[in-house]
C-alpha positions as CSV (number, residue, x, y, z in Angstrom):
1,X,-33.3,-130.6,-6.6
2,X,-31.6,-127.6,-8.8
3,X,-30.7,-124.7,-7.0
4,X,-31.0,-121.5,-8.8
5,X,-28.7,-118.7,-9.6
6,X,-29.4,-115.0,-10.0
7,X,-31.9,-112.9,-9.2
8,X,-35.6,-112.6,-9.0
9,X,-37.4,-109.7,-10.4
10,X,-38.4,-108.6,-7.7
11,X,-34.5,-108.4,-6.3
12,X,-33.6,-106.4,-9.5
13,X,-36.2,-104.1,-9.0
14,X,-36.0,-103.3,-5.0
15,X,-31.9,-102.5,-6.2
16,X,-33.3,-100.3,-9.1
17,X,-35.8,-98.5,-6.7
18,X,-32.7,-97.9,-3.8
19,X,-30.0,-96.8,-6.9
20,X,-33.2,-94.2,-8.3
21,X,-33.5,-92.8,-4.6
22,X,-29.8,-92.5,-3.6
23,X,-29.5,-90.6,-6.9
24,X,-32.7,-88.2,-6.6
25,X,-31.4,-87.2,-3.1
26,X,-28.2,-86.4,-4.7
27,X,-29.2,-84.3,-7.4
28,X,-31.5,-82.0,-5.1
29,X,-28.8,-81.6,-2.7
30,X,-26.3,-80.2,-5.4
31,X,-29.3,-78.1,-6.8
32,X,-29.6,-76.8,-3.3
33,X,-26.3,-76.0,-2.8
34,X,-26.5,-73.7,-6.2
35,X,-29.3,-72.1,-4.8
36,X,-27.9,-71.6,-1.3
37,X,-24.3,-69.7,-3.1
38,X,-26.8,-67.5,-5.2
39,X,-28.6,-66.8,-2.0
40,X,-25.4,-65.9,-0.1
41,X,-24.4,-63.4,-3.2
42,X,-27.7,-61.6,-2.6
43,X,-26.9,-61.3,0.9
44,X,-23.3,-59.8,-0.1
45,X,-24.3,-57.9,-2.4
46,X,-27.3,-56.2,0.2
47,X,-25.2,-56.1,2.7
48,X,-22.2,-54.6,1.0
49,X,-25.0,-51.8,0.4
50,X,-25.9,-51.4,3.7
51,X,-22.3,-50.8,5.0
52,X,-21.6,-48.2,2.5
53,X,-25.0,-46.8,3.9
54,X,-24.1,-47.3,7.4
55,X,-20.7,-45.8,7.1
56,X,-22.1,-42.5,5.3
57,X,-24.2,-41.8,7.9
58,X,-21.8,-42.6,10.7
59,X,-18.9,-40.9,9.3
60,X,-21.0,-38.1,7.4
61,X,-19.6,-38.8,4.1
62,X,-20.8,-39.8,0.7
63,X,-19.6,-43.5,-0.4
64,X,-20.6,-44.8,-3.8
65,X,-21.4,-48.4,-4.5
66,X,-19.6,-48.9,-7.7
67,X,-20.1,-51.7,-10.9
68,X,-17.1,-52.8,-12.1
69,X,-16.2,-55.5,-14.6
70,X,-15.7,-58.0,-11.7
71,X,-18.5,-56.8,-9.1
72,X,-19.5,-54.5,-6.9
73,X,-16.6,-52.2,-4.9
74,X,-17.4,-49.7,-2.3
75,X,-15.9,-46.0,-2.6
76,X,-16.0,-43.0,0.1
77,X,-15.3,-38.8,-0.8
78,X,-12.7,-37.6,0.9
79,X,-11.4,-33.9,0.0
80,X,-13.6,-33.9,-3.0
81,X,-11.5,-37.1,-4.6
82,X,-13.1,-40.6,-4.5
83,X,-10.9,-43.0,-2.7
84,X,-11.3,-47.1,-2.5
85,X,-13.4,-47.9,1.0
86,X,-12.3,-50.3,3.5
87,X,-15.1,-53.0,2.7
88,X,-14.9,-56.0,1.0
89,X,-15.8,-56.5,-2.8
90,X,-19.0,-58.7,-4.3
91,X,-17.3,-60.5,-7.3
92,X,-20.0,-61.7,-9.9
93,X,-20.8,-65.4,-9.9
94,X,-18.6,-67.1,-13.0
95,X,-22.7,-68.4,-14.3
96,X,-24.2,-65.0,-14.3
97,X,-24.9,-62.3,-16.4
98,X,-25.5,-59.1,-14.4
99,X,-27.7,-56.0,-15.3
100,X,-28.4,-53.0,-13.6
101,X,-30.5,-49.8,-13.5
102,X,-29.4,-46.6,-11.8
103,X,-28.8,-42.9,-12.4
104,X,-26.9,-42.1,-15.2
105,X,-26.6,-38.3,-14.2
106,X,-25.0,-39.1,-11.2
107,X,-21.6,-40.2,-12.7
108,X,-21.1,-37.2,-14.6
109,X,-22.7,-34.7,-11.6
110,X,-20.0,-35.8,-9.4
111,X,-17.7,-37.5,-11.4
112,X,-17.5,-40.8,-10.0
113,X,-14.7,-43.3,-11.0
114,X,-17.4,-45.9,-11.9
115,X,-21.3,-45.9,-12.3
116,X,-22.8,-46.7,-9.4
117,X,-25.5,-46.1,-6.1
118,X,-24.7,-42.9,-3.6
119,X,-25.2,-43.3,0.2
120,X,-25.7,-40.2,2.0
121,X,-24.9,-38.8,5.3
122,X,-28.2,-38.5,5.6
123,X,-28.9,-42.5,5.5
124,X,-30.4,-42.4,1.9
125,X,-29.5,-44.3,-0.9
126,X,-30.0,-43.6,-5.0
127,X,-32.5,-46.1,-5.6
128,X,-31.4,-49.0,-7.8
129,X,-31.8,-52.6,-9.3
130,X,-29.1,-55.6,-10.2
131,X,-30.2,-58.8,-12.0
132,X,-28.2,-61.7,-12.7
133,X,-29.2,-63.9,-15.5
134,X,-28.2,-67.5,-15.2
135,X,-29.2,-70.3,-17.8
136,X,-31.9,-71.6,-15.4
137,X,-33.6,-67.7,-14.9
138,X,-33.0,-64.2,-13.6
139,X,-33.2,-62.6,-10.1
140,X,-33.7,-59.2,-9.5
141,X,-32.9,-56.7,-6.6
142,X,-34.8,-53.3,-6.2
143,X,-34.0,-50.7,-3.4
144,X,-35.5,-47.6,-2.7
145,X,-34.3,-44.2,-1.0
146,X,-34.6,-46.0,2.2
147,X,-32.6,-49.1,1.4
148,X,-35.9,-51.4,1.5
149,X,-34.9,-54.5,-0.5
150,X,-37.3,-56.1,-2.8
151,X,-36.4,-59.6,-4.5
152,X,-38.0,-60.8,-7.2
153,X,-37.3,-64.6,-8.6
C-alpha cells in the first residue's frame, strides 16, 4: 500500500476559502477605520463651531471661526482687535481637499484676520458650508443662522 503525499483539492480550497476571509475582514476594518477619522473631523470641526458659538453668547462677544491654510482656528473681539481664542484648532486631514462657502463681505466689514463664520452674542452664526474632497468622494457640511448642521455624503 502507497501512502500519499500532499493535498487534496478539497484541502487547498477550504485554506483558499479561510486566507479570502481573514483578508476581506481585514480590508473592511481598515476602510472603517478611515471612515471613523473622517467622522471624528466632522465632529471637530461642528464642535469647534459650536464652542465659538457657545462662548459668544456666554461671554457677549463676537468670535470668528477662521480658514487658514492648515484648518480651522477660533478668534474672539476684544477692544475692537481680533485676538487668537482659547479653543483648540481643526487641522485638515493630509487626504483632503477642503472648500468652503461663506460671506465674503464679512472680512472686509469687520476686518477679520482671516475669512471665516461670525458667532454672535446673540447665539447666531453666519451661515456656512465646508467640503472635503478625498479620492474616494466629497462630504459636505451646511449650517444655518441657528447652527443646525446638515451633512451630506
Amino acid at each position: 500500500m502507497r501512502s500519499q503525499r500532499g493535498f487534496t483539492l478539497i484541502e487547498l480550497m477550504v485554506v483558499v476559502a479561510i486566507v479570502a476571509i481573514i483578508l476581506a475582514a481585514g480590508v473592511m476594518s481598515l476602510g472603517g477605520r478611515d471612515n471613523q477619522q473622517h467622522r471624528q473631523h466632522w465632529a471637530q470641526i461642528q464642535g469647534l463651531l459650536q464652542t465659538a458659538c457657545d462662548q459668544a453668547a456666554f461671554n457677549q462677544k463676537i468670535y470668528l471661526v477662521a480658514v487658514t491654510e492648515q484648518g480651522l482656528e477660533a478668534f474672539v473681539r476684544e477692544q475692537g482687535e481680533w485676538l487668537a481664542a482659547k479653543m483648540n484648532k481643526v487641522n485638515w486631514p493630509q487626504d483632503t481637499k477642503p472648500r468652503w462657502q461663506l460671506d465674503a463681505l464679512l472680512q472686509e466689514r469687520w476686518q477679520l484676520p482671516e475669512p471665516g463664520w461670525m458667532c454672535w452674542p446673540s447665539g447666531l452664526v453666519s451661515e456656512g458650508e465646508i467640503g472635503l474632497s478625498r479620492t474616494d468622494g466629497a462630504q459636505t457640511l451646511r449650517w444655518d443662522e441657528g447652527l443646525y448642521f446638515e451633512f451630506d455624503h
